[in-house]
C-alpha positions, 0 to 999 in steps of 0.5 A, spaced: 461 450 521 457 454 527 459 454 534 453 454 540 454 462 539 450 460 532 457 464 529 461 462 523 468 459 525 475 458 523 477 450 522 480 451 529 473 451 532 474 459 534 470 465 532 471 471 527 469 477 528 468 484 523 469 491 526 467 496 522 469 503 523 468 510 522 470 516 525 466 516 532 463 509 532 467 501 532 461 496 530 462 489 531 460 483 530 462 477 533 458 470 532 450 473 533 453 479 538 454 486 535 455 491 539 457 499 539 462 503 542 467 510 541 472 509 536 477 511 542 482 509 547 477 506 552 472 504 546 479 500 543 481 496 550 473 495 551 473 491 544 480 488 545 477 485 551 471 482 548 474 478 542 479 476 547 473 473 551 470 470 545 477 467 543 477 469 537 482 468 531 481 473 526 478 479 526 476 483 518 477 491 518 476 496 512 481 500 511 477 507 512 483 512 511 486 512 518 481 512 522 482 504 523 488 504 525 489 506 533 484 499 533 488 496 528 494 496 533 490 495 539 488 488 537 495 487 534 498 488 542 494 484 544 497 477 539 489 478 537 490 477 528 487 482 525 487 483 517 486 490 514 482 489 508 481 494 502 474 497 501 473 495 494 475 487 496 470 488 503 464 491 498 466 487 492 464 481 497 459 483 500 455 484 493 458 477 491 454 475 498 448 478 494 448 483 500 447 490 497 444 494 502 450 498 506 449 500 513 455 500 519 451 493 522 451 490 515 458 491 514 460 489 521 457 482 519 460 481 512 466 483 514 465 476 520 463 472 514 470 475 510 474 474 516 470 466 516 473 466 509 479 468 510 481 464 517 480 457 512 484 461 506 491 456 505 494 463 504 491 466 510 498 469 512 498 473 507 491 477 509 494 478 516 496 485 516 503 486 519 504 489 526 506 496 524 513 499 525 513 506 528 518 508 524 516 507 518 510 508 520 513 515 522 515 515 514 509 514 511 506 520 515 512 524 513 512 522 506 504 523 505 505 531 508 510 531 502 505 529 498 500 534 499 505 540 500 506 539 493 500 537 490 498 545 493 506 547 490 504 545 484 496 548 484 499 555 486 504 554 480 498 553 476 495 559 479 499 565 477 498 563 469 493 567 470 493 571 476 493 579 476 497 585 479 492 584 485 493 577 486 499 575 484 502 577 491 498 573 495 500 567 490 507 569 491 507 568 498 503 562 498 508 559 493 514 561 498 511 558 503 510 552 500 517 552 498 519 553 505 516 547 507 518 542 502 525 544 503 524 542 511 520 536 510 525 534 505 531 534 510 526 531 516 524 525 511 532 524 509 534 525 517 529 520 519 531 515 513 538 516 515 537 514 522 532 508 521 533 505 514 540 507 512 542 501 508 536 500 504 536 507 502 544 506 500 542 500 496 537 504 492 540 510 492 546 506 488 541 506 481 541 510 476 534 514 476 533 512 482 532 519 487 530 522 493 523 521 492 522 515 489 527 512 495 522 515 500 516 513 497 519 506 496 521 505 503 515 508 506 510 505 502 512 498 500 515 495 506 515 489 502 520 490 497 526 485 499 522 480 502 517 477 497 518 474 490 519 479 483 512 477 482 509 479 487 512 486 489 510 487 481 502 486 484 503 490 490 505 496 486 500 494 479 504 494 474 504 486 473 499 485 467 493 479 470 490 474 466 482 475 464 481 468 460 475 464 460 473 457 458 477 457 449 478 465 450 484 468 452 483 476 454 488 481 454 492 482 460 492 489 462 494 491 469 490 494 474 490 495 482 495 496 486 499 502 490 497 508 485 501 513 489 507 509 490 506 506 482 507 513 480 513 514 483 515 508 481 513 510 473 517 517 474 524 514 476 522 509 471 521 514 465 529 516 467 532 509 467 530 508 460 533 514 459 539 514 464 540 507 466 543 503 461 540 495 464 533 498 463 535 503 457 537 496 454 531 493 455 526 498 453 530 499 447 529 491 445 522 491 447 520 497 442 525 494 437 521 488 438 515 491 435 511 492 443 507 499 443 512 505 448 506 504 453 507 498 455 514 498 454 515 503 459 511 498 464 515 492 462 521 497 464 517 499 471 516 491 472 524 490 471 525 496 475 522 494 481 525 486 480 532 489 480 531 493 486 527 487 490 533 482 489 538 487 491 534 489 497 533 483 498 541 480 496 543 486 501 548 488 494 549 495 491 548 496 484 551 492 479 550 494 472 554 489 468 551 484 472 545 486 470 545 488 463 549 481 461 542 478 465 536 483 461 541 480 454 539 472 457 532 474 458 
């Protein structure tokens, strides 16, 4: 449907608008107007106002690695809906548009017709990204650092295999360093888990294999456990295998997508329950038995893992193992 401004609508009758982001510029696109600013305070109150203007009912942004959220937030203050959409999905519609060109103004048009699209989806709600939690917010910023210190932890470590007698000492310094800091925003993380997220991070912390990191990643990365079906929250990490059928055959289903930092997590504190714990010991040891390959095994343990953990979050109950185990020898 087009309205007099000769844009694309929602089945209300309203506009969408795309807003493409990078660093210094927001380039948005509302029905036939596009327009510049800086992608500041006074360039996000200046958008604001716009697509207020133009009552606009769905606004489609790329994720662009953190520089879009200060807008994000912005338009979620305002009560304007606005739907954070990975770059591969913005690209891949892009392509399927025919549209192979990509510059800032391009994009800001296709994510108007994504925003158009997805508007009349029967499951637009779920595209609608949910206004962000500060403390959580805070958490992820604590738990990506935690991260990052690590990952240069891990790469110093590897350092001093072959470091020299005028090397070494640097390394060492650097390792202790990190060391230090690991341990400090370990105790900020707990702190703040403490303070905000007590209970979920009791419930988690009931399950055998189940740590500290793998509790912080969990709350931080994936606000949604407890609240949708085990399914879905298999989906959003990626460790639910997809179909790829087509008229008689029937392909193999594999799993793919999803929260790679988060399903990491996941994978270790599952490689420990197949050990430890004895529902998901229970369960590996009877797909393996059944003739499944280790690997995929070990998936399947992810998937119940991640089930359990969603129905005790979402039950507000602790763990139960002979509960759970009598339920794994049912399925």
């Amino acid at each position: 449907m087009l309205n007099s401004q000769g844009g694309a609508t929602s089945a209300n009758g309203r506009l969408n608008a795309g807003v493409d982001v990078s660093k210094a510029h927001l380039d948005v696109c509302v029905g036939l107007d596009e327009s510049r600013t800086a992608n500041d305070e006074e360039g996000w109150a200046q958008v604001v106002e716009k697509l207020r203007q133009c009552r606009v009912d769905l606004v489609v942004i790329e994720a662009t690695g953190g520089y879009e959220r200060g807008m994000v937030s912005s338009l979620q203050q305002a009560a304007i809906a606005v739907a954070r959409v990975n770059p591969r999905q913005a690209r891949d519609f892009a392509k399927s548009m025919g549209q192979l060109a990509k510059t800032d103004k391009v994009d800001a048009r296709l994510l108007r017709d994504f925003a158009d699209v997805i508007s009349r989806h029967k499951d637009r709600s779920k595209y609608v990204t949910a206004m962000v939690d500060p403390a959580r917010t805070l958490l992820h910023e604590l738990v990506t650092r935690r991260r990052q210190l690590v990952t240069m932890r891990v790469a110093e470590g590897n350092h001093l295999e072959h470091a020299t007698k005028a090397t070494r000492r640097g390394i060492l310094s650097v390792v202790k360093l990190l060391d230090k800091q690991i341990t400090a925003i370990d105790k900020e993380i707990d702190d703040h888990l403490d303070g905000h997220f007590k209970q979920q991070k009791e419930l988690l912390d009931s399950v055998k294999g189940v740590g500290p990191a793998t509790i912080m990643s969990l709350v931080a990365d994936l606000p949604e456990l407890g609240k949708l079906n085990g399914r879905a929250i298999g989906k959003l990490v990626g460790v639910a295998p997809l179909a790829n059928d087509s008229g008689e055959r029937r392909g193999k289903r594999r799993i793919w997508g999803g929260r790679a930092k988060l399903r990491s997590a996941v994978y270790m504190a599952a490689l420990v329950a197949k050990r430890h714990n004895p529902v998901i010991k229970a369960f590996y040891e009877r797909l393996v038995a059944a003739g499944k390959p280790k690997k995929v095994a070990l998936v399947a343990c992810i998937r119940k893992l991640l089930t359990i953990l969603n129905a005790m979050l979402r039950d507000g109950r602790m763990w139960a193992a002979a509960a759970d185990l009598n339920a794994v020898s049912a399925a």
